[in-house]
MOPAC internal coordinates of N, CA, C and O (Angstrom, degrees):
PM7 1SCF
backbone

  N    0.0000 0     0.00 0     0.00 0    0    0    0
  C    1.4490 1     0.00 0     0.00 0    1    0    0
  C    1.5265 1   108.43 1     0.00 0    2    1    0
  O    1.2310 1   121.23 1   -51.59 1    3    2    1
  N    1.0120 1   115.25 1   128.41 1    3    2    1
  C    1.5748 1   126.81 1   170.98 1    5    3    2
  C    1.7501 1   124.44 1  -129.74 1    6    5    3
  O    1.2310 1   124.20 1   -13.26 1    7    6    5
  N    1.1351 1   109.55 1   166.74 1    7    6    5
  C    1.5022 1   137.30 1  -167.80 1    9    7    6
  C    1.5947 1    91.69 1   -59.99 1   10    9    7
  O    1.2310 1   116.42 1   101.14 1   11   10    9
  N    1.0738 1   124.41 1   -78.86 1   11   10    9
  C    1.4873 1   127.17 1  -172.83 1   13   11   10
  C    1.3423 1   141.55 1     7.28 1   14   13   11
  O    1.2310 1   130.59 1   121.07 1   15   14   13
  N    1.5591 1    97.18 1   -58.93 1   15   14   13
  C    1.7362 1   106.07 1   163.64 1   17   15   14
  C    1.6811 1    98.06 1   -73.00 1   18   17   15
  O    1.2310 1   127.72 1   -76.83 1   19   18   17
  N    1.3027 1   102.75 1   103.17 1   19   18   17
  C    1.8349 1   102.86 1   153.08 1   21   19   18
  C    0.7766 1   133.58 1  -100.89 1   22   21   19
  O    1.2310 1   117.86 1  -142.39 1   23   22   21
  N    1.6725 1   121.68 1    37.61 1   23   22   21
  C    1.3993 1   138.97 1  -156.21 1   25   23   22
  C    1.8175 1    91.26 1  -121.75 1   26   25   23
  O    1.2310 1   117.38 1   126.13 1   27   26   25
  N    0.8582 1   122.59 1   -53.87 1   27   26   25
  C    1.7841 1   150.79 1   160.48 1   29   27   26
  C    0.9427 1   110.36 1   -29.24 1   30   29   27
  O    1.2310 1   107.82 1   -80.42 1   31   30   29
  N    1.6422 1   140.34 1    99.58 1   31   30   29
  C    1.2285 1   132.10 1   137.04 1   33   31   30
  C    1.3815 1   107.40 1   -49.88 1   34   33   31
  O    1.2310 1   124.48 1   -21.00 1   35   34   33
  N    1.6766 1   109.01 1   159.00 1   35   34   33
  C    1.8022 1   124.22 1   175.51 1   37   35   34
  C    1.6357 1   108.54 1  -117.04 1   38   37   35
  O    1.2310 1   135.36 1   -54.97 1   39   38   37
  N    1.0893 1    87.88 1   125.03 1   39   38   37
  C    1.9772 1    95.27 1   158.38 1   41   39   38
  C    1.2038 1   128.98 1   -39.80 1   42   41   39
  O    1.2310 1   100.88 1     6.29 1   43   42   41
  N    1.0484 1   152.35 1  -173.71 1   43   42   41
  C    1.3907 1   146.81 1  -177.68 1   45   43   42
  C    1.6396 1    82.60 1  -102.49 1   46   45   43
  O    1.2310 1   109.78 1   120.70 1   47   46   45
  N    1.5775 1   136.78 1   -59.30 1   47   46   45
  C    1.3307 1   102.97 1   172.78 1   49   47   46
  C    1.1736 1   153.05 1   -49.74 1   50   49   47
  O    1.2310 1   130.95 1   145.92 1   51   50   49
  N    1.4059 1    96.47 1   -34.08 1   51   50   49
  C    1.6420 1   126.55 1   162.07 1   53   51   50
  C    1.4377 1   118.34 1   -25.63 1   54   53   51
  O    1.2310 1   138.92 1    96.03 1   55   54   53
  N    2.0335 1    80.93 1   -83.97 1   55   54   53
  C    1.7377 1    79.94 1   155.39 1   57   55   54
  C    1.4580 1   152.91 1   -53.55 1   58   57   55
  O    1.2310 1   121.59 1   135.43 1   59   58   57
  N    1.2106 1   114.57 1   -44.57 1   59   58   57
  C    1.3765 1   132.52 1   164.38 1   61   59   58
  C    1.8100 1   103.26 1   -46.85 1   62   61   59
  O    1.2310 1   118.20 1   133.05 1   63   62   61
  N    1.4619 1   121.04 1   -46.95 1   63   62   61
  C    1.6421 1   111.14 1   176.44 1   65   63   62
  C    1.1961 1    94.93 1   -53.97 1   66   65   63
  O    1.2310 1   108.17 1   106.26 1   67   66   65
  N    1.5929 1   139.71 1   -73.74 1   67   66   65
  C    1.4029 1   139.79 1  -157.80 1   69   67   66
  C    1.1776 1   109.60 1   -27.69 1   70   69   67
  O    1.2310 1   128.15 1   115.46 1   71   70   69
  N    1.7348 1   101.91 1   -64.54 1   71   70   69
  C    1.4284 1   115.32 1  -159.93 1   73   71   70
  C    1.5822 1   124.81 1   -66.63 1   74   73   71
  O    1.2310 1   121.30 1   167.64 1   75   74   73
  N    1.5328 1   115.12 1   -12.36 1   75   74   73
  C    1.3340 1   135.64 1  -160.64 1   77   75   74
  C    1.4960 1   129.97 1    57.70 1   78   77   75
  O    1.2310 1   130.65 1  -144.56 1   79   78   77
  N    1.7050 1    97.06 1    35.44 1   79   78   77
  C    1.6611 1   113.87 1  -177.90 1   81   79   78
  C    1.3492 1   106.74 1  -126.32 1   82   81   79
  O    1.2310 1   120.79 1     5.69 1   83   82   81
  N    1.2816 1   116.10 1  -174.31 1   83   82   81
  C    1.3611 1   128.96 1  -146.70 1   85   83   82
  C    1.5611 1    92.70 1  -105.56 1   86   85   83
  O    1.2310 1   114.17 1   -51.40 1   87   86   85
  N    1.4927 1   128.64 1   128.60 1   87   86   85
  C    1.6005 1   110.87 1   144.87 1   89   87   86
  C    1.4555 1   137.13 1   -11.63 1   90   89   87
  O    1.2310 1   118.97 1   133.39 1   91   90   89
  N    1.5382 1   119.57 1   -46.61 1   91   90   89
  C    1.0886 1   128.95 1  -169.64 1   93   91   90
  C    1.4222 1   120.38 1   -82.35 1   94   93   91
  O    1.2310 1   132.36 1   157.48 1   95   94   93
  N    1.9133 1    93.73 1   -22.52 1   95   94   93
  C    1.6906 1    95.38 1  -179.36 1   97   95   94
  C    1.6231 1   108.56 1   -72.69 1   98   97   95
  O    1.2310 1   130.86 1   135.65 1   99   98   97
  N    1.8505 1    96.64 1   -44.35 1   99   98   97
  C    1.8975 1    88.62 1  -177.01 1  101   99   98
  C    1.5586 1   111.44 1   -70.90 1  102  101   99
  O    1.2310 1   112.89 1  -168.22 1  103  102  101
  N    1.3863 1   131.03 1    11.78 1  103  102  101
  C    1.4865 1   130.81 1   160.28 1  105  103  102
  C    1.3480 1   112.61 1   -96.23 1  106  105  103
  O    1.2310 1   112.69 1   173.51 1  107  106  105
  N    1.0988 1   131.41 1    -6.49 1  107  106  105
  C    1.1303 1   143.76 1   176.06 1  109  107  106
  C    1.6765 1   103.56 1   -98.05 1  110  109  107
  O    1.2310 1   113.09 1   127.57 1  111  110  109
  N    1.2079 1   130.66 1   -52.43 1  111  110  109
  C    1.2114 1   113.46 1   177.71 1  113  111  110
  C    1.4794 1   121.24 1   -79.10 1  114  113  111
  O    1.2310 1   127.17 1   156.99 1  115  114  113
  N    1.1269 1   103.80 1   -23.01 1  115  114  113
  C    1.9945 1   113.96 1   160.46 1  117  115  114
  C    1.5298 1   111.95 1   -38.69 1  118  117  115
  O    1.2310 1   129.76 1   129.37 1  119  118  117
  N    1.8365 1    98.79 1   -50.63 1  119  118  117
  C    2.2003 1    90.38 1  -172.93 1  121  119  118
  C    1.3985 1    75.14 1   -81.86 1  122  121  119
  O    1.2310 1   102.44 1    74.58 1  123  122  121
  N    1.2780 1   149.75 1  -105.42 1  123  122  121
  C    1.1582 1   125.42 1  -121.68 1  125  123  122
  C    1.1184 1   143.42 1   -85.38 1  126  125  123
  O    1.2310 1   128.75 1  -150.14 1  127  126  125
  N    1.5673 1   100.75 1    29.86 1  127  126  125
  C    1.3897 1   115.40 1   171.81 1  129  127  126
  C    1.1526 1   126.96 1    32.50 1  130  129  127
  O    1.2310 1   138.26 1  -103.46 1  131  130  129
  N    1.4841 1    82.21 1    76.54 1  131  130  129
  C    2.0661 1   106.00 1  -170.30 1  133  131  130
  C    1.7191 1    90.43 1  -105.43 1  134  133  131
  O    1.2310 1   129.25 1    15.27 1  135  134  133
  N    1.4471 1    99.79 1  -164.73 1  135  134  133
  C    1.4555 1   106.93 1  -177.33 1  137  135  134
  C    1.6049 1   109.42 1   -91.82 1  138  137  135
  O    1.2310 1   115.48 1  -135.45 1  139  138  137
  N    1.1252 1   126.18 1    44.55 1  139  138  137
  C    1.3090 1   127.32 1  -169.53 1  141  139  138
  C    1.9706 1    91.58 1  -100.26 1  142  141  139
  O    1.2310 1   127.40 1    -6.80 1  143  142  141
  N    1.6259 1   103.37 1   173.20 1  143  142  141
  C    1.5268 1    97.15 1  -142.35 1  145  143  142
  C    1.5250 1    92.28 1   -98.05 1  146  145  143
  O    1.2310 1   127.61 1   -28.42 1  147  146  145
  N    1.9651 1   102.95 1   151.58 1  147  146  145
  C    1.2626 1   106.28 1  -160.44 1  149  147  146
  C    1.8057 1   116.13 1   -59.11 1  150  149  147
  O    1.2310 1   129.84 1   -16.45 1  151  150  149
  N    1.0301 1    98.64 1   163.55 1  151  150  149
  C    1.4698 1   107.92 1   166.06 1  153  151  150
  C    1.9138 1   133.67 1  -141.44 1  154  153  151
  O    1.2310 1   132.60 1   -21.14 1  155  154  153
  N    1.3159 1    93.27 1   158.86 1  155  154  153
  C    1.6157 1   100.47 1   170.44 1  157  155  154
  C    1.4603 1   130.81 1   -68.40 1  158  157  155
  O    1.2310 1   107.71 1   -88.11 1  159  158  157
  N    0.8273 1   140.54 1    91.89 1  159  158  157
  C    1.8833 1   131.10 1   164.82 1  161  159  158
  C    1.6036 1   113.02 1   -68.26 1  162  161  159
  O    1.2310 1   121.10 1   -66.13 1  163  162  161
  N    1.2367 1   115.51 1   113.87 1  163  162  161
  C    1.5688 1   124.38 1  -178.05 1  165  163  162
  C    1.6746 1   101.67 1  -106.24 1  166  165  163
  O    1.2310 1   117.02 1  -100.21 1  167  166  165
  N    1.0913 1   123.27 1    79.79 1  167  166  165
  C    1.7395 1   113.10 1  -161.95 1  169  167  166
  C    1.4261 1   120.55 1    51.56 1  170  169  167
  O    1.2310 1   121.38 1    82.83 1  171  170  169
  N    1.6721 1   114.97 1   -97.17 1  171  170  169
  C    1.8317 1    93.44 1   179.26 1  173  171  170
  C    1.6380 1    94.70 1   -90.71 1  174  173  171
  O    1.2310 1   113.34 1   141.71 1  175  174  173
  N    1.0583 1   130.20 1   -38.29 1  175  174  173
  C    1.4511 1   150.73 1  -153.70 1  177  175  174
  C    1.6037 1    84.84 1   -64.03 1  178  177  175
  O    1.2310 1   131.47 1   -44.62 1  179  178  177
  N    1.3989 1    95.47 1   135.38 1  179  178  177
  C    1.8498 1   141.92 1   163.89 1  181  179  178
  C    1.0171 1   106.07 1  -114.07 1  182  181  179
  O    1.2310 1   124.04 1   -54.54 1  183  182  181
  N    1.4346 1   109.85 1   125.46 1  183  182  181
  C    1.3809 1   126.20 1  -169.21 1  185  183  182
  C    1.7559 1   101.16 1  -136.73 1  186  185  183
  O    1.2310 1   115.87 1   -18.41 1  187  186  185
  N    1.2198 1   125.44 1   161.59 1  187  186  185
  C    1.3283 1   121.17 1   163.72 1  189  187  186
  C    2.2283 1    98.75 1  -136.41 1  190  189  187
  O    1.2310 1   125.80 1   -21.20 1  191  190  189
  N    1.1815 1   106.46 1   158.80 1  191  190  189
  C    1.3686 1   134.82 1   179.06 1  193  191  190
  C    1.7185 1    96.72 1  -108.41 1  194  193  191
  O    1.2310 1   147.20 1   -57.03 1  195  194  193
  N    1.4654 1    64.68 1   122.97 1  195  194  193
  C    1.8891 1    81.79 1   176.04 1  197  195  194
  C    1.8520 1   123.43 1   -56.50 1  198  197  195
  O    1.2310 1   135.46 1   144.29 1  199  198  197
  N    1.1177 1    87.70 1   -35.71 1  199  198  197
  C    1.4682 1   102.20 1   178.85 1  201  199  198
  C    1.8810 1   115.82 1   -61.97 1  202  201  199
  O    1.2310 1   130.47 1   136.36 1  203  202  201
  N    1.5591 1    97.40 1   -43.64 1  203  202  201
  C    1.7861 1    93.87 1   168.85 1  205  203  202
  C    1.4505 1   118.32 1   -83.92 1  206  205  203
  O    1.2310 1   121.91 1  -175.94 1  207  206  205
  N    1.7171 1   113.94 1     4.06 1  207  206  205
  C    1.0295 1    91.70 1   170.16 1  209  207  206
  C    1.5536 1   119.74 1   -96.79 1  210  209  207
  O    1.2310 1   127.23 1   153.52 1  211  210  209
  N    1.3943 1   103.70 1   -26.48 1  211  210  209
  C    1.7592 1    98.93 1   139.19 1  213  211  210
  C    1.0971 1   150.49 1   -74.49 1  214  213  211
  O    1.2310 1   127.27 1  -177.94 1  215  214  213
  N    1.1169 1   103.63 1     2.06 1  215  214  213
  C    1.8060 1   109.17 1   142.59 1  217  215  214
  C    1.6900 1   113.69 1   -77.02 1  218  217  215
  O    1.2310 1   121.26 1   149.32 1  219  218  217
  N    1.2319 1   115.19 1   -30.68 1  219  218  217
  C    1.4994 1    99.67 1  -178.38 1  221  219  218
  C    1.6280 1   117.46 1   -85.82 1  222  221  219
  O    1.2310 1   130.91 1  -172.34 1  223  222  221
  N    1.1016 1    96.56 1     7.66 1  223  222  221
  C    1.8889 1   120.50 1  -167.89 1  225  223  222
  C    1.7398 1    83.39 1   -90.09 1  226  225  223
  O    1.2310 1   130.05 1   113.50 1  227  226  225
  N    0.9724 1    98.23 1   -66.50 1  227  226  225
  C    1.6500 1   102.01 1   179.98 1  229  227  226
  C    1.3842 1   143.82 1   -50.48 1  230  229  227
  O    1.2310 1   136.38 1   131.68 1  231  230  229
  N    1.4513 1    85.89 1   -48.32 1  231  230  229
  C    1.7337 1    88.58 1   146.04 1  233  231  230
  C    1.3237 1   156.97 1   -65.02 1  234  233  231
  O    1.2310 1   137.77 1   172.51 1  235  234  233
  N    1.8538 1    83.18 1    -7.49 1  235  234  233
  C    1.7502 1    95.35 1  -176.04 1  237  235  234
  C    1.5735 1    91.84 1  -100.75 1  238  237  235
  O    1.2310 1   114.27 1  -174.78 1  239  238  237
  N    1.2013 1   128.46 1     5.22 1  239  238  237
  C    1.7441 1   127.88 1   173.11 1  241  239  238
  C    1.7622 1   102.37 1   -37.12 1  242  241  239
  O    1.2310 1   133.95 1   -29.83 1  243  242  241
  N    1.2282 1    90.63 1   150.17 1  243  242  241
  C    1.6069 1    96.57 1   168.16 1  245  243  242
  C    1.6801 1    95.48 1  -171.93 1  246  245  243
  O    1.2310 1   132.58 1   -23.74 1  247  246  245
  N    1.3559 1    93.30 1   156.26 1  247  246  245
  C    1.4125 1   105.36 1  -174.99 1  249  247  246
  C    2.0339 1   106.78 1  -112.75 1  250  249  247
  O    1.2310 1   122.38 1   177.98 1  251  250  249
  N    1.1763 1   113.05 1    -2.02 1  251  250  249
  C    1.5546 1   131.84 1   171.90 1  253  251  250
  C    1.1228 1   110.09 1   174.57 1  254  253  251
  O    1.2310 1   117.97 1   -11.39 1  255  254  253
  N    1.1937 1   121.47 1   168.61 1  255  254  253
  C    1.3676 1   146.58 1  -169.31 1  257  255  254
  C    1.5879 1   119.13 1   -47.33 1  258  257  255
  O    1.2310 1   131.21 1   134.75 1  259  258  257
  N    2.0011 1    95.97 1   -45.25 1  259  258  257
  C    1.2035 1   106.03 1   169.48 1  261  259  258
  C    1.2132 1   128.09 1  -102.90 1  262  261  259
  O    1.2310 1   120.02 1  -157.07 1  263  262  261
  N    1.4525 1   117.56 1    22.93 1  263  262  261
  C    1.1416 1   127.44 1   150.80 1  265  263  262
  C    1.4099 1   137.66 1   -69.44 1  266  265  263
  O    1.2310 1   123.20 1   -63.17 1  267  266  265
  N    1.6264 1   111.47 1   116.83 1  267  266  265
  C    1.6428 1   108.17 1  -151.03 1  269  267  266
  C    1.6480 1   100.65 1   -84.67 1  270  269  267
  O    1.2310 1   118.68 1   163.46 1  271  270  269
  N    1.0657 1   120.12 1   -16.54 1  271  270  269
  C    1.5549 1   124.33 1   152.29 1  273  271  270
  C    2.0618 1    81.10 1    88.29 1  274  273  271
  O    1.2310 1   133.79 1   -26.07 1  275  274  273
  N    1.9614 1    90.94 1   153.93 1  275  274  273
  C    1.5119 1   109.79 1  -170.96 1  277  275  274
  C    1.5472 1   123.84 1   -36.78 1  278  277  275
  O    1.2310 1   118.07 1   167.99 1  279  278  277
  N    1.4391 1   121.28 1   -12.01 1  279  278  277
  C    1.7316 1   120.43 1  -179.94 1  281  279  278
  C    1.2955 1   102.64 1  -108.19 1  282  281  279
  O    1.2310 1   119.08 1  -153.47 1  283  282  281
  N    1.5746 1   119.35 1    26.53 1  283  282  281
  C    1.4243 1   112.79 1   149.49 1  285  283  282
  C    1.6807 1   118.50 1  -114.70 1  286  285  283
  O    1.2310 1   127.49 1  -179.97 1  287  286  285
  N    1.4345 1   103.18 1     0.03 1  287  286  285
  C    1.8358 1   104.76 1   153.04 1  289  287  286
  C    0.5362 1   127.33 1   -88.52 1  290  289  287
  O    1.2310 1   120.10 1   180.00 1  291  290  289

């Protein structure tokens, strides 16, 4: 599965394959509204846009360990 189609909303599994996490983590960061990557609500349906999920790909960039990465400038 890839980024490409940006026409495609993603499932919460969907996403979670992309991202290399668990379903439960991006439901877990949904209630507590952590920095996990934005999403769609379609009535009950959670959806994510491909595009924030490469933005949230991006934000987790780092160049080492102790690199506090771009939302610490």
């Amino acid at each position: 599965m890839d980024l490409t189609d940006k026409g495609k909303l993603r499932t919460t599994r969907e996403a979670a394959e992309i991202l290399g996490l668990s379903p439960p983590t991006l439901e877990t960061w949904r209630t507590r509204k952590s920095d996990g990557p934005r999403f769609v609500r379609l009535g009950r349906a959670i959806r994510y846009r491909p595009e924030d999920l490469a933005i949230f790909i991006e934000r987790g960039e780092r160049s080492s360990r102790s690199d506090p990465g771009s939302e610490a400038a």
